[in-house]
C-alpha positions in Angstrom: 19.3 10.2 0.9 21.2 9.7 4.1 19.3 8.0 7.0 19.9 11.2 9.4 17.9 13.6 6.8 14.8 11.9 5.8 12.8 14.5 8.0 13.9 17.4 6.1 11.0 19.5 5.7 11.3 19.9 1.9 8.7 18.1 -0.1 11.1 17.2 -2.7 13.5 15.7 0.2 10.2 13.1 1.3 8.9 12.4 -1.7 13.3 11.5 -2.7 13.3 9.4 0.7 10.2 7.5 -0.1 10.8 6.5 -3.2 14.2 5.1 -1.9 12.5 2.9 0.7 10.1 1.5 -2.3 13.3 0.4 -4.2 14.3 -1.1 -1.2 11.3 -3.1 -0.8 11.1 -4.1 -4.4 14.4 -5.1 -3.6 13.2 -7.5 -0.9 10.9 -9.1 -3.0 13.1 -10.4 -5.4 13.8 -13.8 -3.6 12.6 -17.1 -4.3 12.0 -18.4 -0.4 11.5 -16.7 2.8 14.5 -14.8 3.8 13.6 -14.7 7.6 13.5 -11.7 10.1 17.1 -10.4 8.1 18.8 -6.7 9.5 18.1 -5.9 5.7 14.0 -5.8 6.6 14.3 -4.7 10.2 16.2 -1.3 9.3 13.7 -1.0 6.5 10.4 -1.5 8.6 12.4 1.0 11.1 12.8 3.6 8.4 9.1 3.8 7.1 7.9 3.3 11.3 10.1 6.7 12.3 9.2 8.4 8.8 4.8 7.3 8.7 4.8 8.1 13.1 6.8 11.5 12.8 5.1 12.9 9.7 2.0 11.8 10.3 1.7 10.8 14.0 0.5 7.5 15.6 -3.2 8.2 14.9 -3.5 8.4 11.4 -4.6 5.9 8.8 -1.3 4.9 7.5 0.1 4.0 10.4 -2.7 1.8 11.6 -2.4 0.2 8.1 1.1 -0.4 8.7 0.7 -1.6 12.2 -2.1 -4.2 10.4 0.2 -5.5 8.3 1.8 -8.9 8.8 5.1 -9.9 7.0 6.5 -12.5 9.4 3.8 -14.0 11.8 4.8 -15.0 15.5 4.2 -18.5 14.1 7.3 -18.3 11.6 10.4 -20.7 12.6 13.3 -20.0 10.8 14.5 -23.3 11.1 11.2 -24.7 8.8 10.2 -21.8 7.2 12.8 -20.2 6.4 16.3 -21.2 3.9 16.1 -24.9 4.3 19.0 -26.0 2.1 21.4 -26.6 4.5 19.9 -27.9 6.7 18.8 -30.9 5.1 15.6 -31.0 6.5 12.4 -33.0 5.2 9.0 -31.1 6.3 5.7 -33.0 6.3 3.0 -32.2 3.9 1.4 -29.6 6.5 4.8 -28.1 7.5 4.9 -27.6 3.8 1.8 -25.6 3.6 2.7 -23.5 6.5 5.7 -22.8 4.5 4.5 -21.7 1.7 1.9 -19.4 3.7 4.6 -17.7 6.0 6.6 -16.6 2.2 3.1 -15.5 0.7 2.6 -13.5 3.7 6.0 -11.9 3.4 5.5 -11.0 0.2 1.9 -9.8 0.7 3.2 -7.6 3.4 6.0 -6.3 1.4 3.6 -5.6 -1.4 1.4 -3.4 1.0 4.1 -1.4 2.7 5.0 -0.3 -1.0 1.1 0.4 -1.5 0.8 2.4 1.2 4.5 4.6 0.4 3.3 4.8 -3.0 -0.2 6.1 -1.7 2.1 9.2 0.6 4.0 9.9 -2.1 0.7 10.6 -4.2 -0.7 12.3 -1.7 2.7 14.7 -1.0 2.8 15.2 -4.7 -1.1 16.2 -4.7 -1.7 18.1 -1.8 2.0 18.2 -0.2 3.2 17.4 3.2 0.2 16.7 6.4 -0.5 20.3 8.0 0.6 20.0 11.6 -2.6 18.5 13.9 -5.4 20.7 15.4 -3.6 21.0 18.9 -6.7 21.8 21.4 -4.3 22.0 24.6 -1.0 22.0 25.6 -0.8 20.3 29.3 2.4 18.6 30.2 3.1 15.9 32.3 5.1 15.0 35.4 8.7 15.8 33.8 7.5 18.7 32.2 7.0 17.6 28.6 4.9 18.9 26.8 1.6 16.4 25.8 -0.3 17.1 22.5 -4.1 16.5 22.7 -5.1 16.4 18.8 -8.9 17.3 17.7 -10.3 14.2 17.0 -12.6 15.5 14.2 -9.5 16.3 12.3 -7.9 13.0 12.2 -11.5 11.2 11.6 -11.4 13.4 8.4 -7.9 12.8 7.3 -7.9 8.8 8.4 -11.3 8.7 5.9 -9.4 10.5 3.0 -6.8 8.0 3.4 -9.1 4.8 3.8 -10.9 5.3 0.6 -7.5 6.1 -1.4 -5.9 2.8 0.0 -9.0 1.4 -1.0 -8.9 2.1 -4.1 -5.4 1.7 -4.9 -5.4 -1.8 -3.6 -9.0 -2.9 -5.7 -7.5 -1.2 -9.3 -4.1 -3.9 -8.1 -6.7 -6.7 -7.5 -7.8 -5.6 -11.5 -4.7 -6.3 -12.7 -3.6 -9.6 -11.1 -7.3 -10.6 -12.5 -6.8 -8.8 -16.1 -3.2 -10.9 -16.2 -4.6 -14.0 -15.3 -7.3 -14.0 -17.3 -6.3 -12.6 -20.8 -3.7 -14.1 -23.0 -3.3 -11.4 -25.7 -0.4 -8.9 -24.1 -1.8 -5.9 -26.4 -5.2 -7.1 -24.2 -3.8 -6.7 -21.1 -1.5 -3.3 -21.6 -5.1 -1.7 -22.9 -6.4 -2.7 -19.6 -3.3 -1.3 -17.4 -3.4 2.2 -19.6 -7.1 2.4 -18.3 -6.8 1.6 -14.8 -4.0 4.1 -14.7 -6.6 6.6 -16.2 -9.2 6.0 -13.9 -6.6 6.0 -11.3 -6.0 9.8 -12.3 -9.7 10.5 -12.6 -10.2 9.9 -8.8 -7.3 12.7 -8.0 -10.1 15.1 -10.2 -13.0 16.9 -7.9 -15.1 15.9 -10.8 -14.2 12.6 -13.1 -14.9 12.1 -16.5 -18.0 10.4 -17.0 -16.6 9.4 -20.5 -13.8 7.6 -18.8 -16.0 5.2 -17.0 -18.2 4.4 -19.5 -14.8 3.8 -21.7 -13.5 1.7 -19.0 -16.8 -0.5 -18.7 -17.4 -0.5 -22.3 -13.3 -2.3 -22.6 -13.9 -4.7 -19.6 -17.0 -5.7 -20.8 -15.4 -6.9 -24.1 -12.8 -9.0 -22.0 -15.4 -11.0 -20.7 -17.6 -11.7 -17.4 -14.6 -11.7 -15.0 -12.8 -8.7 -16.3 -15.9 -6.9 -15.8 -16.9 -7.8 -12.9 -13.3 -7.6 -11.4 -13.9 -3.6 -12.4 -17.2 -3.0 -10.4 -15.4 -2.1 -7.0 -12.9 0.8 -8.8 -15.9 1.9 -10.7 -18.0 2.6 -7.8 -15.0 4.0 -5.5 -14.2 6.8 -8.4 -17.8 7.6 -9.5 -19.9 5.9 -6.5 -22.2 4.3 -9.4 -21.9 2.0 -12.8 -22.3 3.3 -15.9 -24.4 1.6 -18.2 -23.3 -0.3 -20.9 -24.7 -1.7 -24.3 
């Protein structure tokens, strides 16, 4: 979708334009060393700052989220951290370390702008695009614009909808790093994914499926200690308590 429409106010259109900027930061991730501060991820970060502040204003959840998120820290020299190859370069031991830390937090931060587009587009899909803010006042300033005061009850309520989601999404991805680690049998560790994705479901439902959770524990539990234990915070963010197991 062109650049100049992604504010169209078709759901369809958003949830189109999301899923573009996703691929784009899927496609940013598939390097093997820190890129630097490239056009390529400045017109992206631009894209999702105009879509997240415009849509959904500067107070809400997922822009704070985004605003928390580091990809390239003020730290980050290009000339060391960055493509070293021709420069010829030899880093010390610690300028090594800092180097692998500034490309884990790129790709950490790449991995949680997707989280958080993947976590709109659920929530577009679900409940459709954010209802325009409880205006209390209209009072305009000095040059005659027009100043917004929004309830702050209202974005309290949505900001906590939006915590507990981004929450949860990012403990079931903390499952599956563990599940993949951990297990060596593939058949293993796709049983494990199909279940997360259930319970992932289950926490869309006003009331989940008790049988799911005591499914889920019941699997977990045969994959050992870890696995199990690695299950307890999605269990108690979809049902707020642990189902017993044999």
């Amino acid at each position: 979708m062109p650049y100049e429409n992604h504010l169209a106010g078709s759901e369809g259109a958003a949830i189109e334009y999301i899923e573009e900027l996703i691929d784009k930061g899927r496609h940013l991730l598939g390097i093997k060393e820190h890129p630097g501060k490239t056009s390529e991820f400045v017109e992206w970060k631009q894209r999702i700052d105009t879509f997240v502040i415009r849509k959904y204003s500067e107070n809400s959840f997922q822009w704070k989220q985004i605003r928390r998120t580091v990809v390239i820290p003020k730290w980050f020299d290009p000339k060391i951290h960055g493509k070293i190859e021709e420069t010829g370069l030899v880093l010390t031991d610690a300028q090594e370390s800092d180097r692998k830390k500034a490309f884990d937090l790129y790709k950490e931060g790449i991995d949680k702008f997707i989280a958080i587009l993947n976590g709109i587009k659920d929530d577009i899909e679900i409940s459709g695009l954010p209802s325009k803010p409880n205006l209390r006042s209209s009072p305009t300033d000095k040059a005659g614009n027009t100043i917004f005061s929004i309830n702050p009850q209202f974005n309290q309520i949505q900001n906590q909808s939006q915590e507990q989601k981004m929450h949860l999404r990012v403990s079931i991805k903390e499952v599956r790093k563990t599940v993949e680690d951990i297990l060596d049998n593939k058949q293993d560790i796709e049983k494990a994914n199909k279940m997360l994705d259930e319970l992932e479901k289950e926490a869309k439902e006003k009331k989940p499926k008790w049988s799911t959770a005591k499914k889920a524990a019941e699997m977990f539990l045969s994959f050992g200690r870890d696995a199990f234990i690695s299950l307890l915070p999605v269990l108690l963010q979809v049902y707020g308590i642990i189902p017993p197991t044999p």
